[in-house]
C-alpha positions in Angstrom: 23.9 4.4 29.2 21.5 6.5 31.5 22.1 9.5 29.1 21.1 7.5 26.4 18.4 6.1 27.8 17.1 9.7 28.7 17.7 10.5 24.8 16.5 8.2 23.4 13.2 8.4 25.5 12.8 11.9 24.9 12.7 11.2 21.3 10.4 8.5 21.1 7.8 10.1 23.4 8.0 13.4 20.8 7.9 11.3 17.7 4.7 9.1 19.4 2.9 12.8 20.4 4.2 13.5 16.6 2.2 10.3 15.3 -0.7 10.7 17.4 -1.1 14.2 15.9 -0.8 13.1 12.4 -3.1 10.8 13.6 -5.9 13.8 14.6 -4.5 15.0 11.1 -5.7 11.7 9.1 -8.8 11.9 10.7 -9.5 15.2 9.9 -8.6 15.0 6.3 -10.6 11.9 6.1 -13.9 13.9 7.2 -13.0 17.0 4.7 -12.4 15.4 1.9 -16.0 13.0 2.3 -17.6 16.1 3.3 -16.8 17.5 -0.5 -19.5 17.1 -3.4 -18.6 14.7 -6.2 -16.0 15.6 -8.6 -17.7 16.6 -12.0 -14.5 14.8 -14.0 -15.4 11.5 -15.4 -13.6 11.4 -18.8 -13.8 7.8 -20.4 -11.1 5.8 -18.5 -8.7 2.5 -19.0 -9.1 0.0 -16.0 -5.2 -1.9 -15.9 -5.4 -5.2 -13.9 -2.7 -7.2 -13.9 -3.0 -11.0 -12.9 -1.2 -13.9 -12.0 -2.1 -17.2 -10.0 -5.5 -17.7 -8.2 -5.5 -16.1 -4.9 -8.5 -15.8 -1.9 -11.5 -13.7 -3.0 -10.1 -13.4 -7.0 -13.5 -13.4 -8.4 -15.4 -11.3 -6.0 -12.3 -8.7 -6.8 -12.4 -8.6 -10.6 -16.0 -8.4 -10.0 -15.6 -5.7 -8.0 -13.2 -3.8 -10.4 -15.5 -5.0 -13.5 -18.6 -3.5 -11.8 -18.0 -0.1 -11.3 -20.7 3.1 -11.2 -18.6 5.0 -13.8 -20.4 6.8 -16.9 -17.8 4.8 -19.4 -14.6 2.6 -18.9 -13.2 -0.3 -20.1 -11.1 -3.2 -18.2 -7.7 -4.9 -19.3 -7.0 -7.9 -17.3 -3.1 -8.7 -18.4 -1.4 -12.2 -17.9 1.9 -13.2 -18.8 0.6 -16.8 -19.7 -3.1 -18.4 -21.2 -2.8 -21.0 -19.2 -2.8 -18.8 -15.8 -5.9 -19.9 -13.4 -6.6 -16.6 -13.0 -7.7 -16.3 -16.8 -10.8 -18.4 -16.3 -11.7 -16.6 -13.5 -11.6 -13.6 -15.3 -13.4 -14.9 -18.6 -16.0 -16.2 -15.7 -16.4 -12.5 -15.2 -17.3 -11.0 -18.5 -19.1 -14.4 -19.1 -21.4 -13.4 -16.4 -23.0 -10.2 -17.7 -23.1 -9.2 -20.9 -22.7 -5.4 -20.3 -19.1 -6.1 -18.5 -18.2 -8.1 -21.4 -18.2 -5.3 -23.7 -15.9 -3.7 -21.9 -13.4 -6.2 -20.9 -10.2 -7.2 -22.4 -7.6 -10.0 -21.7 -4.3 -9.9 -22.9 -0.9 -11.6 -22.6 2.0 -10.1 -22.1 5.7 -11.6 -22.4 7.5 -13.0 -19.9 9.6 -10.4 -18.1 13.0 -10.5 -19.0 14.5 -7.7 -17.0 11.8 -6.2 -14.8 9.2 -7.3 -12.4 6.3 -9.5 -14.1 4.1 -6.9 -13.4 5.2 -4.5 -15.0 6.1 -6.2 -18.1 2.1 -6.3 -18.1 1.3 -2.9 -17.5 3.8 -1.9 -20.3 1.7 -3.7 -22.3 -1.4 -3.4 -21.6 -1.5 0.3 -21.9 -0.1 -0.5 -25.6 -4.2 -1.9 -25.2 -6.3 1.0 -24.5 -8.9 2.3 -26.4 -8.5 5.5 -28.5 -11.1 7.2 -26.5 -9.4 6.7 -23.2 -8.2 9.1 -21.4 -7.0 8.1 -18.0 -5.3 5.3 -17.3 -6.0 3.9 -13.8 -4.2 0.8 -12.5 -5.5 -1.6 -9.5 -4.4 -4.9 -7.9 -6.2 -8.2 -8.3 -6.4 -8.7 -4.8 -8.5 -5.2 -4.4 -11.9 -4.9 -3.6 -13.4 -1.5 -4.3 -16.5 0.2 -3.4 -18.7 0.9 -6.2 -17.9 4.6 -6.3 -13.8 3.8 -6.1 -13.1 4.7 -9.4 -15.3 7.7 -9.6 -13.3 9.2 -6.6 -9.9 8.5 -8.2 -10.0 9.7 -11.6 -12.0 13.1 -10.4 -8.8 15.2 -8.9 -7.1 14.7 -12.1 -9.5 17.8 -13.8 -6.9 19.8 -11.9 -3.9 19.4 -14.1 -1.0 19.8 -11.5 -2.2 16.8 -10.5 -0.3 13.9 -11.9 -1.6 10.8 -10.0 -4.2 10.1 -7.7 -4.0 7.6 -5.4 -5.5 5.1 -2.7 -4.2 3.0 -0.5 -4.9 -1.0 0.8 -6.3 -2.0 4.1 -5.6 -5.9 4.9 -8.6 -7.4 6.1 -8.6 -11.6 7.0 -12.2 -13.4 6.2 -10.5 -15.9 9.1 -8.6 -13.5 11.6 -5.0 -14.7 12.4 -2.0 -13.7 14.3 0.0 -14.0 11.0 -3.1 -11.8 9.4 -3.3 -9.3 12.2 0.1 -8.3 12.3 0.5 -7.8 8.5 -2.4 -5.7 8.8 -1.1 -3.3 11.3 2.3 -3.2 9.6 0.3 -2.1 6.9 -1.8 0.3 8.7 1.0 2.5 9.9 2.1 3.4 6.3 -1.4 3.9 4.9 -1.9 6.4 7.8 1.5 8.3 5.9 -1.1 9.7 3.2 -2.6 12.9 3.2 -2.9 16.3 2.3 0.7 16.8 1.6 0.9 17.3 -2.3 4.4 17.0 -2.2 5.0 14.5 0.3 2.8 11.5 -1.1 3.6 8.8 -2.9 1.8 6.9 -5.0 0.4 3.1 -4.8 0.1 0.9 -7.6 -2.6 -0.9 -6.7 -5.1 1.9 -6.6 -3.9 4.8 -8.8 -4.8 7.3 -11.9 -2.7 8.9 -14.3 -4.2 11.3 -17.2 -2.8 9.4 -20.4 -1.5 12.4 -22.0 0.8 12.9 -18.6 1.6 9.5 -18.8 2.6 10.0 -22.3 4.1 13.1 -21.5 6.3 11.9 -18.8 7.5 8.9 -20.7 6.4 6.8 -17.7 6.3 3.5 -20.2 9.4 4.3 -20.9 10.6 4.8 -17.1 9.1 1.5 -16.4 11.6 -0.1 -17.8 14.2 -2.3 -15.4 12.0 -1.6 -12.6 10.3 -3.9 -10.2 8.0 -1.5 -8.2 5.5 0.5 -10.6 4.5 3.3 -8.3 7.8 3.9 -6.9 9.0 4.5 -10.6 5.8 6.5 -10.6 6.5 8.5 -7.8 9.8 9.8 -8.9 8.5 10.5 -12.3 5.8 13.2 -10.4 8.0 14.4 -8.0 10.7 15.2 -11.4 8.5 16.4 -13.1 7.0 18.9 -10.3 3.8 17.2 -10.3 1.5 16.9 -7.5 0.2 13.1 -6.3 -2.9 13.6 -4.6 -4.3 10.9 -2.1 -8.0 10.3 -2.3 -9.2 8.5 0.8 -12.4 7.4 -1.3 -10.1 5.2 -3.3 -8.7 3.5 -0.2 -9.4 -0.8 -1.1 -9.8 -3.5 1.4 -7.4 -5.7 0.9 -9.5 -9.0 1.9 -7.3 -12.6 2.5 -5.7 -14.7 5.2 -2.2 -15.6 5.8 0.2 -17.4 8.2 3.3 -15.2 10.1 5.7 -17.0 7.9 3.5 -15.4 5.0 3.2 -12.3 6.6 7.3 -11.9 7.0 7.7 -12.5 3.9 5.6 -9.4 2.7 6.9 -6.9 4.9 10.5 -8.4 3.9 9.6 -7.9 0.7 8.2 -4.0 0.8 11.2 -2.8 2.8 13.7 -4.1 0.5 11.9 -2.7 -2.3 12.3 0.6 -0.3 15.9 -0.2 0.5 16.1 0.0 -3.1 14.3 3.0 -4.7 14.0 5.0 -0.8 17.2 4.3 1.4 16.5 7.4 3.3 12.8 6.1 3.7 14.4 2.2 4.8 17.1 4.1 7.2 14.2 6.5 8.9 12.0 3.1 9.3 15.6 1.3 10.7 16.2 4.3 13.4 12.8 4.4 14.0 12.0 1.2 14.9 15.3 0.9 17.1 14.8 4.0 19.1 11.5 2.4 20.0 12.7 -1.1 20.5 15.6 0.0 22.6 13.3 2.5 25.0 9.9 0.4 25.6 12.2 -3.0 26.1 14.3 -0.8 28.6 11.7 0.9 30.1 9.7 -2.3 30.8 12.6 -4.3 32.4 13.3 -0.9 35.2 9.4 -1.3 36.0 9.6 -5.1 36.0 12.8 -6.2 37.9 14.5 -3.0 39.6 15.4 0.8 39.3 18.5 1.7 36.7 21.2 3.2 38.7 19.4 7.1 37.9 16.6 5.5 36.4 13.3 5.1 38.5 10.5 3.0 37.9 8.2 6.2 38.2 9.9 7.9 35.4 10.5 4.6 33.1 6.8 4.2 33.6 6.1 7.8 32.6 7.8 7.1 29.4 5.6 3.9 28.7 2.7 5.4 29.6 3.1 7.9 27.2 4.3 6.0 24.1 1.8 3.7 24.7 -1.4 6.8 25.6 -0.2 8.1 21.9 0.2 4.7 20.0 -3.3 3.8 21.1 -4.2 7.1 20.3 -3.4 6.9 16.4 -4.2 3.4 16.6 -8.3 4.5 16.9 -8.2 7.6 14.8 -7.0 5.7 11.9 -9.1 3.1 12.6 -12.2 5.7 12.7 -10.7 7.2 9.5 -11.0 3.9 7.7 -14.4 3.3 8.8 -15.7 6.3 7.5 -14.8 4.8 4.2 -15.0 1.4 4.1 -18.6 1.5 6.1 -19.6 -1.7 4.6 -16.7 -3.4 6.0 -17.4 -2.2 9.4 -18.5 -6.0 10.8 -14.8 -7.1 9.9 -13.2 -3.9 10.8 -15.0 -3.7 14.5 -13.2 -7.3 14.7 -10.2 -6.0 14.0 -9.9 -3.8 17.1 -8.5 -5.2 19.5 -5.6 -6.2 17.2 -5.1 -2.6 16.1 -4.9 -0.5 19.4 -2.6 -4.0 20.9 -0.2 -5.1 18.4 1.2 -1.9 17.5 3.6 -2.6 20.4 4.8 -5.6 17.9 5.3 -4.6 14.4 8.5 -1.9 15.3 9.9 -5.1 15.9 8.8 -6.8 12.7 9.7 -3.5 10.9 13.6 -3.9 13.0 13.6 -7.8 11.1 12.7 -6.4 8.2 15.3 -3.4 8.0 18.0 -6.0 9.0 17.0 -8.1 6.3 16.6 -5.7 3.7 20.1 -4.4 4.9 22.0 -7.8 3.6 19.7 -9.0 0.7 17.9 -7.8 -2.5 16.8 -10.8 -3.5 12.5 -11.5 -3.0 10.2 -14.0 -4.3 6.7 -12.0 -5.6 4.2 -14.2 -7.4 6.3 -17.3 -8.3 9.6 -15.1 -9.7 12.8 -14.8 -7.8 14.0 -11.8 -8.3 17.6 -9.8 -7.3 17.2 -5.9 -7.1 20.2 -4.0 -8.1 18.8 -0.9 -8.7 15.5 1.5 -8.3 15.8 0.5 -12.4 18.0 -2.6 -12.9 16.4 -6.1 -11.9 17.2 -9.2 -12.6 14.8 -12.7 -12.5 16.8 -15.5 -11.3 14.4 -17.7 -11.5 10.3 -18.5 -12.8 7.8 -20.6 -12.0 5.9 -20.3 -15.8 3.2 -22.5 -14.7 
């Protein structure tokens, strides 16, 4: 047991210096890449959105999207039903300016039969895009870029061994909650896995560019198909095909909503058994990771709280602490600087957000431990009113649908 202890320590301290390095690394690639002039590639470009139900901030997002500083683009908003609320809300926004109008589109899709809703839509919506287009880009409804966000993304893919460009989300809560706070900081430790690894990125689907004649190229409509997580499908498609996915932090959204903790397990449930599925080494890495840390910082915290280990004393258990906890905090403010640097107008919310960061960090390994177990004896998730029952990174199956 005392072996293991000293193990398992070891490792957690090297991976936490390892993180708090990336970390340094984030930062740095942050300040490069917003220290570059603007990219001179702005072809004319398809906006996919695909919608369903009403959720917080919905019209200040389609806004958002709708309203871009781009030279020429148009926007698909895709349903699977008429009747969805989230319809009106985006009629409201063409309805509102006239210029937007011309270049919006809503269409319906079918109800999924044997993929995810969403991507039944984004199969068909790019059946949608204009002749002229050439650059597909696809966003989440609950996305709020900056003005310049789609300018940023499409502009690495002049470079042609690029095949996708991508952002990332950052949760931010109008109404700051526990449940809110923690699903932010789960969050934040995977959008701090982008960088300036090529090859080692992966791509988002709720901020993220493809040139259409690599889409077409690729077959990705095609790939789509049985699938329930777009940019996973999308990320295997680069990575087969030898194509790089590069990560523009310019394109990074805030992600702006509330929820409750029971709202906020059920997300991160949902992402890691969607990573179970099309990553298992990814879901295993996450399940040893977040039991090494578990295991030491619990451990560690009872020998400094209630008595030495037989070979273990409080100075060194403390040591250990100190340390995961000097390098967690470490990260914790570098990303958060990172993030700041592009989402400036969201400082007032993300100064809030501080204390939460550089504390609760301590909490989500074991959030991500609940979620591993979880992942590790089911595949069934509810997204967006459909049950669904994963049985493969390309076979899924709807159990049930709410078609209101």
């Amino acid at each position: 047991m005392i072996v293991a202890y000293y193990i398992l320590s070891f490792l957690l301290v090297f991976m936490s210096y390892r993180s708090f390095r990336g970390g340094l690394n984030y930062l740095g690639y942050f300040k490069g890449e917003l220290s570059k002039p603007p990219g001179s590639y702005l072809p004319f470009a398809t906006v996919i959105a695909p919608l369903r139900g009403v959720e917080d901030g919905l019209l200040e997002n389609l806004k958002a999207i709708a309203g871009q500083d781009y030279p020429a683009f148009e926007v698909i908003f895709v349903t699977d039903s008429r009747e969805d609320g989230a319809v009106k809300v985006a009629e409201k926004v063409s309805c509102e300016d006239a210029e937007i109008a011309k270049g919006v589109k809503i269409i319906v899709a079918r109800h999924a039969r044997a993929s995810s809703q969403k991507v039944e839509n984004l199969q068909e919506a790019v059946l949608h895009a204009a002749d002229e287009s050439r650059v597909f880009v696809f966003v989440d409804s609950d996305a709020r870029p900056s003005r310049d966000w789609l300018r940023h993304l499409v502009a690495p893919l002049g470079d042609e061994t690029v095949g996708a460009a991508t952002g990332y989300r950052w949760f931010i809560s109008e109404r700051p909650s526990f449940g809110s706070e923690m699903r932010s900081v789960w969050n934040a430790s995977i959008a701090s896995a982008l960088g300036p690894n090529l090859k080692s990125n992966f791509c988002w689907g709720g901020s993220m560019a493809i040139r259409r004649d690599t889409f077409e190229r690729i077959e990705m409509r095609d790939k789509w198909t049985g699938t329930l997580s777009d940019d996973f499908a999308v990320t295997r498609a680069m990575k087969a095909s030898g194509l790089a996915i590069c990560f523009v932090p310019q394109a990074l959204t805030a992600s702006v909503g509330n929820c409750s903790m029971l709202e906020a397990i059920e997300f991160t449930n949902r992402q890691m058994k969607i990573t179970r599925v099309n990553a298992q080494d990814l879901w295993l890495l996450s399940f040893f990771g977040s039991f090494v840390f578990n295991a030491v910082m619990i451990a560690s915290l009872s020998i400094m709280i209630f008595s030495s280990w037989s070979g273990v004393n409080r100075p060194i258990a403390a040591v250990v602490f100190f340390l995961v906890s000097f390098f967690s905090v470490g990260k914790s403010c570098l990303r958060l600087h990172a993030v700041k640097l592009v989402l400036a107008d969201r400082w007032p919310q993300l100064r809030k957000q501080w204390l939460a960061q550089n504390t609760l960090w301590i909490l989500t390994p074991g959030l991500f431990f609940v979620n591993c177990v979880t992942a590790a004896f089911s595949r069934q998730m509810t997204w967006r009113g459909i049950r669904y029952e994963l049985k493969s990174p390309t076979e899924t199956v709807i159990i049930s649908a709410d078609r209101q």
